[in-house]
C-alpha positions as CSV (number, residue, x, y, z in Angstrom):
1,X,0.0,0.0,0.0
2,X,1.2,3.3,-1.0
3,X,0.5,6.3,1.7
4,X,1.2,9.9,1.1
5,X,0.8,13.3,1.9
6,X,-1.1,15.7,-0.5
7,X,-1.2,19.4,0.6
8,X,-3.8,20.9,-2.4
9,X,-7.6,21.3,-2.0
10,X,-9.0,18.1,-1.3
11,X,-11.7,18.6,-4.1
12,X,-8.7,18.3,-6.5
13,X,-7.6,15.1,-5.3
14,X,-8.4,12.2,-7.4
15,X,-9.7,9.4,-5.6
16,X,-12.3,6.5,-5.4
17,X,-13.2,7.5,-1.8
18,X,-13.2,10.6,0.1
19,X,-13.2,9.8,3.9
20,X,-14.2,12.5,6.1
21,X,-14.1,12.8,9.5
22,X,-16.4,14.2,11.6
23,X,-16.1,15.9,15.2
24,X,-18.8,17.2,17.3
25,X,-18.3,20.9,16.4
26,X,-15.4,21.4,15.0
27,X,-15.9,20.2,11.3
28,X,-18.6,21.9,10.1
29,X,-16.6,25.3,10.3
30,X,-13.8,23.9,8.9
31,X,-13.2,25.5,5.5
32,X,-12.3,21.7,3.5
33,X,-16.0,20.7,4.8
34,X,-18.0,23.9,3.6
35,X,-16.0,23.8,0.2
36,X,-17.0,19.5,0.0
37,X,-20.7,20.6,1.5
38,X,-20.6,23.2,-1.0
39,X,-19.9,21.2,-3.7
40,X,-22.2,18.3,-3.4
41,X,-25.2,20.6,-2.9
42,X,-24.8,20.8,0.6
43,X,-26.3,17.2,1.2
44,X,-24.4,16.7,4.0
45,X,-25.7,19.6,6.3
46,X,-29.2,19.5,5.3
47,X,-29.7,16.2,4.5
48,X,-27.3,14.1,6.3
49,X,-27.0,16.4,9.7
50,X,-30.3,17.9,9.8
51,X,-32.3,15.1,9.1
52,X,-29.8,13.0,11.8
53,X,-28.7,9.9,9.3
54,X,-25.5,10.4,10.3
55,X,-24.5,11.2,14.0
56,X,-20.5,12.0,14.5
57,X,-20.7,9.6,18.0
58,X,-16.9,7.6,17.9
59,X,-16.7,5.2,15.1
60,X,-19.8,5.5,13.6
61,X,-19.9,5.6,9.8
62,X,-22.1,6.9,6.8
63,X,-21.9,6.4,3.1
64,X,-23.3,8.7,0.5
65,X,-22.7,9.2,-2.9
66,X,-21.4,12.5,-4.8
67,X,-23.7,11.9,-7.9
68,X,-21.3,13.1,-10.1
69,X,-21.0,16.9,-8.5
70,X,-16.8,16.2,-7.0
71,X,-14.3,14.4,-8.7
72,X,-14.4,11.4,-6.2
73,X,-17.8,8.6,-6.6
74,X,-18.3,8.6,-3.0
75,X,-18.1,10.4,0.6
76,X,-17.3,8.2,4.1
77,X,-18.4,9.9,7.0
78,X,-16.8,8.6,10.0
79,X,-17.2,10.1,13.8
80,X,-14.7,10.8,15.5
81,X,-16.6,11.9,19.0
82,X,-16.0,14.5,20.8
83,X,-13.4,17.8,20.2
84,X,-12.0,17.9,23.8
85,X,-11.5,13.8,23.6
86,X,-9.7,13.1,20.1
87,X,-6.2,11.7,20.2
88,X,-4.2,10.3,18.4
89,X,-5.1,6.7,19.7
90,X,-9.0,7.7,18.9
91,X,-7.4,9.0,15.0
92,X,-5.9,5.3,15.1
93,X,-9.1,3.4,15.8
94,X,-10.8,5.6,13.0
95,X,-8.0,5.1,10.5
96,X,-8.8,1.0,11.4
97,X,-12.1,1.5,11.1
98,X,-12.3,3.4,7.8
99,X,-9.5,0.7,6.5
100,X,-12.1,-2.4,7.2
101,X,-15.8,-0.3,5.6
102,X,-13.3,0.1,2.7
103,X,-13.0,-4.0,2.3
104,X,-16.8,-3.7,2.2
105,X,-16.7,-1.6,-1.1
106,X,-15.9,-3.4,-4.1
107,X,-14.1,-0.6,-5.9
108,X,-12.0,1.5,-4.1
109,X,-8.4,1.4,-4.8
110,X,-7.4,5.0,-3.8
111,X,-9.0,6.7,-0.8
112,X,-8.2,10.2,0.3
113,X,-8.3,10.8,4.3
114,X,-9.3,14.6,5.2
115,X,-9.3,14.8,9.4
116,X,-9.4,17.6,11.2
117,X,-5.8,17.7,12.2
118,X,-4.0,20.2,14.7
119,X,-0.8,22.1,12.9
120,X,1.9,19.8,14.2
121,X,0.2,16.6,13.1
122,X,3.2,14.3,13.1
123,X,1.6,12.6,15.5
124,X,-2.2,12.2,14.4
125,X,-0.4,11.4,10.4
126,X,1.7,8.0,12.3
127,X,-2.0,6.9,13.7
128,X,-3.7,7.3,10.3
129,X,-1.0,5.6,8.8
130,X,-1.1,2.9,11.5
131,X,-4.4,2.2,11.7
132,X,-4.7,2.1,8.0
133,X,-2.4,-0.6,7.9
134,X,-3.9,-2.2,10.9
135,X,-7.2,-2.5,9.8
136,X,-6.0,-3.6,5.9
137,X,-4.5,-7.0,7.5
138,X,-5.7,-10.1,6.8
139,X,-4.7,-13.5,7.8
140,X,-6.2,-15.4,4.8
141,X,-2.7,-18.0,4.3
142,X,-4.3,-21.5,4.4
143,X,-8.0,-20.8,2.6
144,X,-8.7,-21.4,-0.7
145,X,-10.9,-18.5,-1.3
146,X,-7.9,-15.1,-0.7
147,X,-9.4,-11.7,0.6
148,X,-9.2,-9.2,-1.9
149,X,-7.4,-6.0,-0.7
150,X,-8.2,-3.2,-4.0
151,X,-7.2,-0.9,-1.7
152,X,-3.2,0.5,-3.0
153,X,-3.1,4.0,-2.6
154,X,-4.1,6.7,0.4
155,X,-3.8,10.2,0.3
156,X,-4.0,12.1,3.8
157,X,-4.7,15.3,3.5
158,X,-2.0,18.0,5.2
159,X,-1.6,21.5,5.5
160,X,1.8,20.5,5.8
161,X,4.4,18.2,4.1
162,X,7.0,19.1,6.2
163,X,9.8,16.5,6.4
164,X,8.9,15.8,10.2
165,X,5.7,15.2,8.4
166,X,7.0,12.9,6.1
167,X,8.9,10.8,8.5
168,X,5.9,10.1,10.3
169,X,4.8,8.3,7.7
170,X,7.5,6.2,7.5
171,X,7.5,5.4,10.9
172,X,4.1,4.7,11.0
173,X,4.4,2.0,8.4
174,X,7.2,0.6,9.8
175,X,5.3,-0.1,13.3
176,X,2.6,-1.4,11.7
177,X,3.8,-3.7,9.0
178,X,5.9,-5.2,11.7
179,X,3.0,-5.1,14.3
180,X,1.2,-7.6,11.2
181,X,4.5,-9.7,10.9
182,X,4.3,-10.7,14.5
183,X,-0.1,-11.0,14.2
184,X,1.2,-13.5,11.0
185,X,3.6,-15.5,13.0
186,X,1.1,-15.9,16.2
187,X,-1.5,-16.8,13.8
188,X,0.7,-19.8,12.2
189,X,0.2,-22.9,13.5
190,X,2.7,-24.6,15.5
191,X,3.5,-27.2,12.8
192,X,4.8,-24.0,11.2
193,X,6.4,-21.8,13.9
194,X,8.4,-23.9,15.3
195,X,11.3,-23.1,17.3
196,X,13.6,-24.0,14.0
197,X,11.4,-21.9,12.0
198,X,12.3,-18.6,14.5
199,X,15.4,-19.4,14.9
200,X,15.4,-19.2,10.8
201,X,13.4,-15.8,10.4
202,X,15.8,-14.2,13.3
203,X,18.9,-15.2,10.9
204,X,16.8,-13.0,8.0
205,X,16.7,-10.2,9.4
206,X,19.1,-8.1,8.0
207,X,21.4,-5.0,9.7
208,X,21.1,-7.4,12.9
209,X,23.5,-9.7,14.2
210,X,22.4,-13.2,15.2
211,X,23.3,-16.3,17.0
212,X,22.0,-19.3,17.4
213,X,22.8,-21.4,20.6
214,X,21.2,-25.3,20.2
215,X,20.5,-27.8,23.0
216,X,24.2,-28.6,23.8
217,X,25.6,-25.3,23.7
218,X,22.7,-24.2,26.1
219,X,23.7,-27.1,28.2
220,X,27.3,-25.8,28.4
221,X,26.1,-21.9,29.4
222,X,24.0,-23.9,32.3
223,X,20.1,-23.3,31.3
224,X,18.6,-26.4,33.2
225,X,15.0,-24.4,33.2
226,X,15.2,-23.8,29.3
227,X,15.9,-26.8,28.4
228,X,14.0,-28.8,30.8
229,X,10.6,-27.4,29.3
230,X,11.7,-28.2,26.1
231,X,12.8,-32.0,26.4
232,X,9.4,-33.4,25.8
233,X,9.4,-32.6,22.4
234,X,10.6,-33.5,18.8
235,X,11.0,-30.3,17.8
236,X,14.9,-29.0,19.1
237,X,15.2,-26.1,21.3
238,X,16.7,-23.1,20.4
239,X,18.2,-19.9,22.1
240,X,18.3,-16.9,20.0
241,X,20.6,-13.8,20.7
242,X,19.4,-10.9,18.2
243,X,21.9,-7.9,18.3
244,X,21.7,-4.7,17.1
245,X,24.8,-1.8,17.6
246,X,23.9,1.7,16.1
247,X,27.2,3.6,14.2
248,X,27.5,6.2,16.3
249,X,27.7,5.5,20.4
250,X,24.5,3.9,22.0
251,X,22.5,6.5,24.0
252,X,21.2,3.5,26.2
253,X,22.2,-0.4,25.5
254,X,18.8,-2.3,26.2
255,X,18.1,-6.6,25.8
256,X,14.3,-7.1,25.5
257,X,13.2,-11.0,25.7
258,X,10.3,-12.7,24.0
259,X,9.0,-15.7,25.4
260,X,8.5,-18.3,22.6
261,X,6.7,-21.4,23.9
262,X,5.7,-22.1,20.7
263,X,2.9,-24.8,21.4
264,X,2.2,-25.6,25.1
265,X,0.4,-28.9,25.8
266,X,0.8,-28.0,29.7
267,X,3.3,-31.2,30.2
268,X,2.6,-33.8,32.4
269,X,0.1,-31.1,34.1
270,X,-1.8,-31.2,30.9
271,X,-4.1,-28.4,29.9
272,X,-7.8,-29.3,28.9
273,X,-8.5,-29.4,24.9
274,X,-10.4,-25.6,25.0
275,X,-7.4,-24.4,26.6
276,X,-4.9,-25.6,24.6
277,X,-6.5,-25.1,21.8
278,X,-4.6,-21.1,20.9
279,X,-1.8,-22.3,22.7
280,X,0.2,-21.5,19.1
281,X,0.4,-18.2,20.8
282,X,2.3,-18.5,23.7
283,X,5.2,-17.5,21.4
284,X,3.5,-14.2,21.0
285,X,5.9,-12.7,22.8
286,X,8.6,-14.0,20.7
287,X,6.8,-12.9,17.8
288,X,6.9,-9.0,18.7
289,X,10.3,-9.4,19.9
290,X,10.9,-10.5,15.7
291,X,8.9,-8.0,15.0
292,X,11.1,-5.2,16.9
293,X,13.9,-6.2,15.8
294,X,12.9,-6.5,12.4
295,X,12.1,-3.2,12.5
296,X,14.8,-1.7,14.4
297,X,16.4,-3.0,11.3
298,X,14.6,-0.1,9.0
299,X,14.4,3.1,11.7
300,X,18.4,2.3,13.1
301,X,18.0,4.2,16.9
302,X,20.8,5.2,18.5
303,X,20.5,2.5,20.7
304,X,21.6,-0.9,21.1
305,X,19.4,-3.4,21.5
306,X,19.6,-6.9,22.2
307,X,16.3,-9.6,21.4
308,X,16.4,-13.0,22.9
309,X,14.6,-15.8,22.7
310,X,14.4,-19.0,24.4
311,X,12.4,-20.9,21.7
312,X,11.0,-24.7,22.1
313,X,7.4,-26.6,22.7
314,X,5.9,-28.2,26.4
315,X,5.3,-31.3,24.9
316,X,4.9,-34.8,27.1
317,X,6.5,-37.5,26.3
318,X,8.6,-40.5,28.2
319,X,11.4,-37.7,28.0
320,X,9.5,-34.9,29.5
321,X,10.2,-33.0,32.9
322,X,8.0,-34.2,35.7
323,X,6.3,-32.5,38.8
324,X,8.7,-32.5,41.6
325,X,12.0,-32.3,39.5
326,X,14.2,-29.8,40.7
327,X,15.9,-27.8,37.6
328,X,19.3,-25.3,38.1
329,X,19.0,-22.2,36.5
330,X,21.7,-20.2,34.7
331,X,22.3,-18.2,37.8
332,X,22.5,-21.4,39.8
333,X,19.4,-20.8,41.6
334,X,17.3,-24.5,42.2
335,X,13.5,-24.7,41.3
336,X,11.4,-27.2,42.6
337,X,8.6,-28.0,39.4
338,X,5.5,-27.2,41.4
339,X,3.6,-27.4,37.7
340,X,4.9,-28.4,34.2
341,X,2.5,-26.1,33.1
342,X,4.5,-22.7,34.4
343,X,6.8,-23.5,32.3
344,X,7.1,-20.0,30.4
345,X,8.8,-18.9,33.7
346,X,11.4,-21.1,33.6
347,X,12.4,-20.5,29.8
348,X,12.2,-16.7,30.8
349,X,14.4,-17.4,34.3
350,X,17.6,-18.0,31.9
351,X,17.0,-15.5,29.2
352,X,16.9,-13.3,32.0
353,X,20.1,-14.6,33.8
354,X,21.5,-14.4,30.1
355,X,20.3,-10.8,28.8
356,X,22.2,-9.4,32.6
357,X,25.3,-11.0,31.5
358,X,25.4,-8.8,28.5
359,X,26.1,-5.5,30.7
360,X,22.5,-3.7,29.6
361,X,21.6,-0.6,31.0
362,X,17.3,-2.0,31.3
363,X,15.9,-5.9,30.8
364,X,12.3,-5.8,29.4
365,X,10.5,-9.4,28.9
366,X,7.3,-9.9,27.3
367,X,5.3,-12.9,28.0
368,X,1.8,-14.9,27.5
369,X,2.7,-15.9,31.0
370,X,-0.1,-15.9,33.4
371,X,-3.9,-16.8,33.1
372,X,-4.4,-14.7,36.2
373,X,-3.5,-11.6,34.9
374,X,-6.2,-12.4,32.0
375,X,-9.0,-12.7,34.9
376,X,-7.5,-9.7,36.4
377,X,-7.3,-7.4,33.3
378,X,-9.4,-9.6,30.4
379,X,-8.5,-8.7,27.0
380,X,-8.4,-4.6,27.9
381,X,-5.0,-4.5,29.0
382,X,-1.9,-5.7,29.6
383,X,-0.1,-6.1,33.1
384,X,3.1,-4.1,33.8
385,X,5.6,-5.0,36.7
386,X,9.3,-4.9,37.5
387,X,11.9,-3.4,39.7
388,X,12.3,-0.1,38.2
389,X,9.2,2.7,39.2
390,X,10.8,5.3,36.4
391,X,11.3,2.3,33.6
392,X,7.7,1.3,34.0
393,X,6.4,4.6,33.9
394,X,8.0,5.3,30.6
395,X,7.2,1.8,29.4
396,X,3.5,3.0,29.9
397,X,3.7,6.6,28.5
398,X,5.1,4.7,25.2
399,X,2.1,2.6,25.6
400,X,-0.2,5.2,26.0
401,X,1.1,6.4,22.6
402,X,0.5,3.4,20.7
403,X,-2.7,2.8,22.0
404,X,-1.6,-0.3,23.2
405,X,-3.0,0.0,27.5
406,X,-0.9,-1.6,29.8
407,X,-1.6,-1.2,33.7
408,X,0.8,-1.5,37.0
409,X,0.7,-4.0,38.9
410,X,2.9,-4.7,42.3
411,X,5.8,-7.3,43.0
412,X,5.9,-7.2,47.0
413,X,8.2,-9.5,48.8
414,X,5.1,-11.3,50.3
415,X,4.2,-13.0,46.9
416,X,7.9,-14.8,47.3
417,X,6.2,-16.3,50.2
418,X,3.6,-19.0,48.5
419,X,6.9,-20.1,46.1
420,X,9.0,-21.5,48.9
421,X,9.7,-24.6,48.7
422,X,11.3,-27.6,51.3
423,X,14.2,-28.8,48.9
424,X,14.7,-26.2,46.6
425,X,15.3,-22.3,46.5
426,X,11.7,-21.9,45.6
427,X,9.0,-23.6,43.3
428,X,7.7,-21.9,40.0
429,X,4.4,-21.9,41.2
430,X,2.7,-20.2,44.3
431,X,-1.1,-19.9,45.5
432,X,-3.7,-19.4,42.9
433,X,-4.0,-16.0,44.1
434,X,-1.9,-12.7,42.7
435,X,-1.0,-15.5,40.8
436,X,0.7,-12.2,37.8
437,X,2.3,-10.6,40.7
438,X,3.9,-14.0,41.9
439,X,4.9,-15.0,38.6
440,X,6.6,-11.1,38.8
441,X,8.1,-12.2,42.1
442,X,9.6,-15.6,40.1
443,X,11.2,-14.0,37.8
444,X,12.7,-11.1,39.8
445,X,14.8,-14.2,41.0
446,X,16.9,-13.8,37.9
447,X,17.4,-10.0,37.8
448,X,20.2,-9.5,40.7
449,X,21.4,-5.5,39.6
450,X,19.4,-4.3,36.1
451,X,16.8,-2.3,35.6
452,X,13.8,-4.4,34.7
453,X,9.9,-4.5,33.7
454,X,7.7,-7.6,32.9
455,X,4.7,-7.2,30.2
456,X,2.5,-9.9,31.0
457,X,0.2,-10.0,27.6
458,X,-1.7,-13.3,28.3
459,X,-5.1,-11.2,27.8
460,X,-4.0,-9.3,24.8
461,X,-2.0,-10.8,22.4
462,X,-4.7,-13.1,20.8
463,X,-8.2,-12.2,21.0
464,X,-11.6,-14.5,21.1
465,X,-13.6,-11.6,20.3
466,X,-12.6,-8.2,17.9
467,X,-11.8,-5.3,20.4
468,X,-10.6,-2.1,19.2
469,X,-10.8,-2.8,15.7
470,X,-9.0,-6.1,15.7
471,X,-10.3,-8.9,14.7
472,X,-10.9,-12.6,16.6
473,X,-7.1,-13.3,16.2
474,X,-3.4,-12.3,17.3
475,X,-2.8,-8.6,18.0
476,X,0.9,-8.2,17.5
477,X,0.9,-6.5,21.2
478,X,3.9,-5.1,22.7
479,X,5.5,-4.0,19.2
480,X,4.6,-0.4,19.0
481,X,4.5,0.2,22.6
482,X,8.7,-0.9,22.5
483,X,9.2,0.4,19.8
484,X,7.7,4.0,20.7
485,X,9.8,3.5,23.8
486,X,13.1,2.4,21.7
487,X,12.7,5.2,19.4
488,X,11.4,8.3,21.6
């Protein structure tokens, strides 16, 4: 899809869709609505306002017809609420919006955007180009019958085309061609993202240094939890080190870690069928770490940044680890397996112990890890934790950014309590109770002196039901929220 900026009356664009949006006040004393209202006869403030077909409440969308009186066939209106309440997150959810009624036309190859936009728009152009993006995707791989995308060009209307302007674009499609990479790879099944498979796709990426550390060499470096989960299956582990070094000197040096389960059966403590039947997304995780670093790739910060991933499947077999097995982490710490189950824990407990031995200046890990921080937080948000206030405050003002919510939760030394165990430094899992914040208190076992925040994304990175414009489906969360952070 081509995206661009056009600065000239919006009646001279040629398009096969003008999309308009609509505030409460605002736009009908903005001068590009009069001249369109004009134009068509004013059939949008006499007939469309006055006689109420078309209310601008959030998200809600009308379709009319030019009749020949403007160059483009066709008008979208689309609310977008309230003056006092737009933002760049509510342009974002338009932009998805407007990009899925457009699949519903069967004609419309070039669409022009006109929103009311404040001068500095850099921000409000990245959501539009975003959400474009985001609501174009389809996941259509293994069926027969493709989805037909006519949609190739978009023209967003700007009283500026400043570079800043321009850039915005460019980073807009960046996060959001990369936030679909990571929704493709969560949607695979597991037969096809297996831990070979991201071992592969992390070799690809080019502008990044990779290694790849197999089963023995993992043995040698001392990952007993890793590679524990990971010996029930065919399917050979792997431990990925991404690296990335910018040319000039690194403002920050930063290691962010994906966890990439990438089918989990439960083990021995096996899940019931309806639960493990998305479990090709507990590598979601891994997937936006890809994603980041595929990306970092393109935009080249001025920081380094390290992605790891400790990729392999919980599978059961007469191989597998057991309950009551004690495993040795990296760090040397013992773990008594309370539950085969809690196993994305372990794989992140020497990632972790790994990512400090690289020197970094912050550790962020993003996980499917806990169902209880789905029944605390559903599918709204994500949960946020570490040992670092200032860290996961700016991890959540980058959130807020890319609309992607994410909210605090609290380690306290009290959730430590419920994981001691009688033979063993602790057990992976504690009471069913706080059971986010104890998983949180796990991990912090394997952070001794870094900064660090855990994203807990079991609620948000694959959906049962469309929220917020995305479909039933992987979300590809965490990618713009790190990468806002990354590149802010």
């Amino acid at each position: 899809m081509n995206i661009k900026l056009e600065k000239k009356p919006i009646l001279q664009i040629n398009s096969d869709l003008l999309v308009l949006g609509v505030l409460d006040t605002k736009t009908q004393k903005c001068e590009t609505f009069k001249a369109i209202d004009n134009a068509t006869d004013k059939t949008i403030s006499k007939y469309v306002f006055l006689q109420e077909q078309f209310k601008p409440k959030f998200l809600s969308t009308y379709t009319l017809p030019t009749l020949g009186k403007i160059k483009t066939p066709k008008i979208l209106l689309i609310g977008l609420g309230e003056e006092k309440e737009l933002s760049a997150d509510k342009v974002r959810q338009a932009a998805i919006e407007t990009a899925k009624k457009i699949k519903s036309y069967k004609n419309v190859a070039t669409a022009a955007i006109c929103f009311p936009l404040p001068e500095k728009a850099e921000e409000y152009v990245q959501a539009i180009t975003e959400g474009i993006i985001i609501g174009d995707y389809n996941f259509d791989k293994y069926k027969s019958e493709k989805s037909k995308n006519i949609l190739k060009n978009v023209i967003i209307a700007s009283k500026s085309t400043s570079k800043s302007i321009q850039e915005s674009i460019t980073k807009g499609e960046i996060f959001a061609k990369y936030t679909n990479f990571a929704r493709n790879l969560s949607n695979e099944p597991a037969q096809y993202a297996t831990p070979t498979k991201l071992a592969q796709l992390a070799k690809a990426i080019p502008n990044i240094t990779t290694e790849i550390f197999d089963k023995t060499e993992c043995k040698k470096m001392g990952m007993g939890a890793f590679l524990a989960v990971g010996q029930g299956s065919d399917q050979p582990p792997k431990f990925i080190h991404m690296s990335y070094k910018p040319t000039k000197k690194a403002v920050k040096k930063l290691a962010i870690i994906g966890k990439g389960i990438t089918f989990d059966s439960g083990g021995y403590d096996i899940k019931p069928p309806s639960s493990m039947l998305n479990m090709k997304d507990d590598m979601s995780g891994a997937a936006a770490v890809l994603g980041i670093m595929s990306a970092i790739s393109e935009l080249k910060p001025d920081v380094e940044v390290h992605g790891i991933i400790a990729a392999c499947e919980n599978m059961l077999n007469g191989s597998s680890y057991k309950p009551g097995d004690i495993l040795t982490a990296k760090n040397g710490k013992t773990i008594e397996v309370d539950n085969t189950d809690a196993e994305g824990r372990l794989t992140l407990a020497d990632a972790l112990c790994y990512a400090e031995e690289l020197k970094v200046d912050e550790i962020i890990d993003i996980a499917t890890l806990t169902g209880a921080c789905m029944v605390a937080l559903g599918h709204f948000a994500s949960g946020i934790m570490g040992n670092d206030e200032k860290l996961i405050d700016d991890i959540q003002t980058a959130s807020n950014k890319a609309g992607e919510a994410f909210w605090k939760l609290p380690i306290w030394d009290a959730h430590m309590d419920s994981l001691k165990s009688d033979i063993a430094d602790m057990k992976n899992t504690g009471s069913r109770y706080a059971g986010a914040s104890v998983a949180g208190a796990f991990l912090k076992n394997f952070v001794s002196n870094t900064k660090w925040a855990h994203l807990d994304v079991a609620g948000t990175a694959f959906l049962d039901t469309a929220y917020k414009g995305f479909p039933k489906g992987a979300t590809g969360i965490g990618v713009r929220t790190l990468l806002e952070y990354i590149t802010r």
